[in-house]
C-alpha positions in Angstrom: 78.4 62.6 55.9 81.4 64.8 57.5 84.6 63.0 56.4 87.9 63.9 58.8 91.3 63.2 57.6 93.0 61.0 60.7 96.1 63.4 59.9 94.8 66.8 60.2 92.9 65.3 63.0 95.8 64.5 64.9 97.6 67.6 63.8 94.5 69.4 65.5 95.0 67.3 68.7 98.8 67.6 68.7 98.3 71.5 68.5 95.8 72.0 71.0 98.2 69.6 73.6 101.0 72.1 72.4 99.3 75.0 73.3 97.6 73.4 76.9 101.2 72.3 77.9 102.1 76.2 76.9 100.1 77.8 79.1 100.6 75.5 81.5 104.2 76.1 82.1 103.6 79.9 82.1 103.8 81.2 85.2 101.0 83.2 87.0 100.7 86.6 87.2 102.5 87.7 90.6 103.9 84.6 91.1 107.1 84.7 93.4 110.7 83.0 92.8 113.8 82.6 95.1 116.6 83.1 93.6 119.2 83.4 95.8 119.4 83.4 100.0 122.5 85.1 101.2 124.6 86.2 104.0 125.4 89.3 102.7 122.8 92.1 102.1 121.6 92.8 99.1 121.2 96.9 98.1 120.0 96.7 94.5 119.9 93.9 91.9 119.7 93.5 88.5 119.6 91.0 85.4 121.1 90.9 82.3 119.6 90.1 79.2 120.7 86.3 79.6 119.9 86.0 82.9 123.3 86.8 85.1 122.5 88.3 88.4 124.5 91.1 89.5 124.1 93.2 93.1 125.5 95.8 95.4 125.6 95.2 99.0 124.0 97.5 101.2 126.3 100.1 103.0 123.9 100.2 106.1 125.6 96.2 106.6 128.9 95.8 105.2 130.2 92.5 104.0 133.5 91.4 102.7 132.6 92.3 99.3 130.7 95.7 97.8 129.7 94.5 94.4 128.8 91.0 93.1 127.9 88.2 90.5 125.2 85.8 92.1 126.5 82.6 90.8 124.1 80.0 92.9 121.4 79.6 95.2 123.7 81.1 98.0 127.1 81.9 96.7 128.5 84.9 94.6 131.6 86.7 93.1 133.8 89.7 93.6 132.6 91.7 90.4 134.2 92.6 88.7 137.4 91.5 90.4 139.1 91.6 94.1 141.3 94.9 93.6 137.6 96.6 93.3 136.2 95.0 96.4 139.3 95.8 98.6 138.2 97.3 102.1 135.7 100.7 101.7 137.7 104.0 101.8 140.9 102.4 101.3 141.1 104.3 97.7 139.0 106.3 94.8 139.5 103.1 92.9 137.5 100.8 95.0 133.9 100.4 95.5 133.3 102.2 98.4 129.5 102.5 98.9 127.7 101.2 95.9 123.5 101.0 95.5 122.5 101.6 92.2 122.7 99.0 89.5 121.5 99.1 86.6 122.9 96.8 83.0 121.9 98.5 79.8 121.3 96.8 76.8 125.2 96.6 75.4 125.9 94.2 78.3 127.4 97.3 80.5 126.9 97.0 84.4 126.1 100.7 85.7 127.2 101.2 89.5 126.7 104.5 91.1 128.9 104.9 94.7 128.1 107.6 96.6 131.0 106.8 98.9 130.1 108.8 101.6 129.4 106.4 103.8 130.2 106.1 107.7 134.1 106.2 108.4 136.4 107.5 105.5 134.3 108.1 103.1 135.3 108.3 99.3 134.2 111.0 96.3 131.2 110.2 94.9 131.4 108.5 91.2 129.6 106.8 88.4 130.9 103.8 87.4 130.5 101.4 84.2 131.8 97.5 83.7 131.5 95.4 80.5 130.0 91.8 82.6 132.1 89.7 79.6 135.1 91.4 79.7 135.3 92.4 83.6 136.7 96.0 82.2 136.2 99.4 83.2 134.7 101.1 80.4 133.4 104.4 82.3 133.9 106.5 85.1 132.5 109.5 85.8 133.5 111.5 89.1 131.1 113.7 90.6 132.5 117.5 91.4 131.0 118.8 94.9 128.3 121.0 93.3 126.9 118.0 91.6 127.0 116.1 94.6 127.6 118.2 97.7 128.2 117.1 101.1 125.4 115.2 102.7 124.5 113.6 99.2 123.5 110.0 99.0 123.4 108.7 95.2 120.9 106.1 94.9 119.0 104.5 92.0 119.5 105.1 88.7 118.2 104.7 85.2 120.6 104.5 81.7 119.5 105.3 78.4 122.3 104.1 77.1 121.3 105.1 73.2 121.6 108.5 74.1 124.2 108.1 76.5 122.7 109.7 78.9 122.3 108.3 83.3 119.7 109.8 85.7 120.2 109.2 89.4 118.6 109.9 92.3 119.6 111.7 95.4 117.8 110.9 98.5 120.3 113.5 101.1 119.6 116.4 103.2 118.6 118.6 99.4 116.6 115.8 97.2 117.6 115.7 93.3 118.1 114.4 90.3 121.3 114.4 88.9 121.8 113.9 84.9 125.3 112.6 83.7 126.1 113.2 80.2 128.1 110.2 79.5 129.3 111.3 76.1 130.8 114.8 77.1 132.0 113.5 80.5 129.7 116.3 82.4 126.8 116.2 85.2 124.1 118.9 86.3 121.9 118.9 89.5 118.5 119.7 89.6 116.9 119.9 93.5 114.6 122.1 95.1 111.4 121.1 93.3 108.4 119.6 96.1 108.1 116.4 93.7 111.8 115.0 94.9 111.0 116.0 99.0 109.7 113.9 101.3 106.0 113.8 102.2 104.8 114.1 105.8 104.1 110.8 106.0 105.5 107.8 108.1 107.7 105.1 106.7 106.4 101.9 108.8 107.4 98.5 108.3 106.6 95.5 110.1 103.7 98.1 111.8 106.4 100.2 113.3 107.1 103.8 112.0 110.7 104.3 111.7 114.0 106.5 112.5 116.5 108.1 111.2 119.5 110.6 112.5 118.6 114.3 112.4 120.7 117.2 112.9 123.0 116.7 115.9 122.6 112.6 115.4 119.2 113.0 117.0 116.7 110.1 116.1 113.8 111.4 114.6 111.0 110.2 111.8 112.1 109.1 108.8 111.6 111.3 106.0 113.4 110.4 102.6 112.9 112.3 99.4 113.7 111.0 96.0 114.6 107.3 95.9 112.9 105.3 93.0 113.8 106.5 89.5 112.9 104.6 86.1 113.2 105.3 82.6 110.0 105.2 79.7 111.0 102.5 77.0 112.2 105.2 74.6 113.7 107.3 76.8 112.0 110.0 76.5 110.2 110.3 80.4 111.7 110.3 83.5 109.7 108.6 86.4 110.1 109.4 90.2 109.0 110.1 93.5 110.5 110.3 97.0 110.4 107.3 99.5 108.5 108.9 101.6 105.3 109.8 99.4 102.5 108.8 97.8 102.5 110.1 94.4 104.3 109.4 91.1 106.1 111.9 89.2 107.2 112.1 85.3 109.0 114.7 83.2 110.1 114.9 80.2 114.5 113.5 79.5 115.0 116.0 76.8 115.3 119.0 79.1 118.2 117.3 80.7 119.7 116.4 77.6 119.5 119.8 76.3 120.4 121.5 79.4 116.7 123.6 80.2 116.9 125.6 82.7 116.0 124.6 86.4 112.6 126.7 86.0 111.5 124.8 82.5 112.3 121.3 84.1 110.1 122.6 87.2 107.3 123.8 84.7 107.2 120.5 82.8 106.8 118.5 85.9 103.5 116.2 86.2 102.3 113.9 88.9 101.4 110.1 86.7 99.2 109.0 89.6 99.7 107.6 93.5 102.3 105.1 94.8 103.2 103.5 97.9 105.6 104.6 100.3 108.6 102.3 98.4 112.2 101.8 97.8 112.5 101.0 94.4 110.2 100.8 91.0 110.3 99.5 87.4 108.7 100.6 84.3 107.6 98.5 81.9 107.3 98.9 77.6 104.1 99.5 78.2 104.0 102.3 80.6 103.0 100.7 83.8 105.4 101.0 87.1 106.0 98.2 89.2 107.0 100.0 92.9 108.2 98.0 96.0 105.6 98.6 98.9 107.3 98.6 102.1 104.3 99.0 104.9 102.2 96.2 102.8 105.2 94.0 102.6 105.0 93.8 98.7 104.8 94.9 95.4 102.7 97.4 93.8 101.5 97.8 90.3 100.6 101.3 88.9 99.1 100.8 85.2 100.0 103.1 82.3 95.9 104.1 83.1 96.9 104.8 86.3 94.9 102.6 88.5 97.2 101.4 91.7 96.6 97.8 92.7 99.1 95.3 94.5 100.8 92.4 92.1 102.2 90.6 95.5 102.1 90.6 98.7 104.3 88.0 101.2 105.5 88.3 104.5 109.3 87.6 103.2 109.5 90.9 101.6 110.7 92.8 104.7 111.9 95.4 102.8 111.7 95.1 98.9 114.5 97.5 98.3 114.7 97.6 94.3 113.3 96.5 91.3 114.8 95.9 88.0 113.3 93.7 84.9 115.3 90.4 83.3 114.9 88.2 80.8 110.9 87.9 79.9 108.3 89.1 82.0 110.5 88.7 85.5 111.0 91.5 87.7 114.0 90.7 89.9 113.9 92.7 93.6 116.2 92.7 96.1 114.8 91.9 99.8 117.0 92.7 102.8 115.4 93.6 106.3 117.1 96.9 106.2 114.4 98.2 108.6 116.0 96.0 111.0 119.1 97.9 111.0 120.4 100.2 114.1 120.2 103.8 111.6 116.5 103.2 111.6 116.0 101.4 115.1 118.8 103.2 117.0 119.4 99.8 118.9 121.3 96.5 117.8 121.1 95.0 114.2 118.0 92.4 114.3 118.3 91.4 110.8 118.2 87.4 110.1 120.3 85.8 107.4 119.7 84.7 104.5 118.6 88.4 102.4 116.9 87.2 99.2 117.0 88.2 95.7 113.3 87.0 94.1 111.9 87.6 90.5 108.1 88.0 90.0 106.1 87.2 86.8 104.2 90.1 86.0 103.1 89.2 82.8 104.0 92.5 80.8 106.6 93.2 78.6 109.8 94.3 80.6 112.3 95.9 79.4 116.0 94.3 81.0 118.2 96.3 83.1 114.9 98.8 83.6 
C-alpha cells in the first residue's frame, strides 16, 4: 500500500495553488493597459526602471508645458521644473520642441529638442536630467553641420555604458546622428537609401496623408528615418524610415570609432520587413516591437524575423513611440496626430483625452529601450 505524508501532501497542494494563482495574475500576451488620458498630447514616452512615467508633448499641438512627469490617471508635472517649461523660443535654456525620450539605466532622462519648430525657433540640443535630483547633468548643442537647417531630431537610443546617443533625423536629408557624450562631439551620417523614405503611402484611419512640400504645397507624406533602437549590448543599431517597409541594422562600433561614411554604408543590412510606423523597441532578445500606424496597432518582428501583429485596437490612432518599463511592458504613446492640420491641411480634429498605454509582450524588455 502507497503511504502519503498529510504534510508533503499539502505542501504539494499549496504549491500547485501558488503556481495556478501565478499564472493567473500574469497578464496575456498583447494585453492592453491605460495609463493615463490627457489633455495634452503626448510625443514620446518612457518608463523608468521603477515605474515613473515621463513624456514630451508633441510640437504639432502645443500645450502649456513641453516636458512632463505623468503623476495620475490624467494629471502630470512640469519636468523637470517650470523655468524649463517657460513659453517655446523664449530662450536656448527652455525646452523648445522636445520628442525624443529615452531614461537609461543610471536613472538619467534623455530629451532631444530639435527646436526648430513653427515660430522662433531655438538651436537644436541634446539634453540629460537626473529624474531624483531634477538636475541638469548634460547638454550637448548641435553645430549646423550636425544638424542643418530643415533638421527634425526625433527618437533616440542611449547606451549609456559607452556613453554614446544615436538619434534620428526624419528632415528634408534623413540621418543618423551619433553624439559622443564623453568628448562632447557629434557626427552626421545621411545619404544612405536605408534612412529615405519609401514610395509608399502613410494612411491612417484609410486616408493617405499630407505634408508641406517645397513652397508650403501639400503633397504625400513621405518621411525617412523615424524609429531607432538599440541591441541589448549595444553593439547594433536598428532603424528604418516612417515611410517603409523594411528594417535596418548596423553595427554601433563604426560610430564609436568614427568609420568613414562609406564603411558605415558598406556594413549596412536590412533585419527583415516592418510596417509603415512611428516608433519601435527592441527587446534582450532581439525582437522589435514597431508601432503600425495604417493597422491601428502594434507590430512584432522576431529576432527570426517573422512579422506578425501583437495588438491591434481601434484607440491607437496613431501609436507614436514605444519604449520598454518595468517587466515585460512596453509603454507607447497614442496621440491622433494624423488628425492634425500639417497632415490634413484643414482644422485640428483631434479628440481629448491622448493616451499613454503599456502592453505585455511577454519577452524580456530592457527599460528606457
Amino acid at each position: 500500500m502507497n503511504r502519503f505524508s498529510p504534510t508533503l501532501l499539502a505542501t504539494a497542494l499549496a504549491a500547485t495553488v501558488f503556481v495556478t494563482l501565478a499564472q493567473a495574475d500574469e497578464p496575456k500576451v498583447g494585453q492592453v493597459e491605460v495609463i493615463a488620458e490627457l489633455e495634452i498630447t503626448p510625443g514620446n514616452v518612457t518608463a523608468s526602471k521603477d515605474g515613473r512615467i515621463f513624456a514630451s508633448v508633441h510640437g504639432m499641438r502645443r500645450g502649456p508645458v513641453q516636458l512632463v512627469e505623468v503623476t495620475g490617471r490624467d494629471s502630470y508635472v512640469a519636468f523637470p521644473n517650470d523655468a524649463w517649461n517657460a513659453k517655446p523660443g523664449s530662450g536656448q535654456d527652455v525646452m523648445n520642441t522636445p520628442h525624443g525620450v529615452v531614461i537609461d539605466s543610471r536613472d538619467r532622462l534623455w530629451v532631444v529638442d530639435h527646436g526648430n519648430w513653427l515660430e522662433k525657433p531655438q538651436p537644436p540640443k541634446l539634453v540629460a536630467f537626473d529624474i531624483n535630483s531634477r538636475e541638469l547633468v548634460y547638454r550637448h548643442d548641435f553645430n549646423p553641420w550636425v544638424a542643418p537647417a530643415g533638421q527634425i531630431l526625433q527618437d533616440l537610443a542611449v547606451d549609456g555604458e559607452r556613453g554614446f546617443v544615436y538619434v534620428a533625423d526624419c528632415g528634408l536629408d534623413p540621418a543618423i546622428v551619433a553624439v559622443d557624450t564623453t568628448r562632447g562631439t557629434s557626427r552626421r551620417f545621411s545619404g544612405h537609401p536605408s534612412l529615405a523614405a519609401e514610395d509608399v503611402e502613410l494612411v491612417v484611419e484609410g486616408k493617405p496623408l499630407l505634408f508641406p512640400g517645397e513652397g508650403g504645397r501639400m503633397a504625400p507624406a513621405r518621411v525617412g528615418v523615424n524609429p531607432i533602437t538599440l541591441s541589448a549590448d549595444g553593439e547594433t543599431i536598428y532603424y528604418g524610415p516612417m515611410n517603409g517597409t523594411s528594417w535596418y541594422s548596423v553595427p554601433a562600433r563604426l560610430f564609436r570609432e568614427g568609420a568613414s561614411d562609406a564603411q558605415i554604408a558598406a556594413a549596412i543590412k536590412r533585419v527583415g520587413a516592418k510596417p509603415v510606423s512611428d516608433g519601435a523597441a527592441t527587446d534582450a532578445e532581439g525582437n522589435h516591437f514597431i508601432t503600425n500606424l495604417p493597422d491601428n496597432g502594434i507590430d512584432m518582428l522576431t529576432s527570426t524575423g517573422e512579422l506578425k501583429p501583437l495588438v491591434r485596437d481601434d484607440r491607437f490612432l496613431w501609436a507614436d513611440n514605444a519604449h520598454f518599463g518595468p517587466d515585460s511592458w512596453l509603454y507607447v504613446a497614442i496621440n491622433q496626430l494624423h488628425r492634425n492640420p500639417i497632415f490634413t491641411n484643414a482644422a485640428d480634429t483631434g479628440k481629448p483625452p491622448y493616451l499613454i498605454v503599456r502592453i505585455w509582450t511577454g519577452t524580456e524588455g530592457q527599460p528606457g529601450r
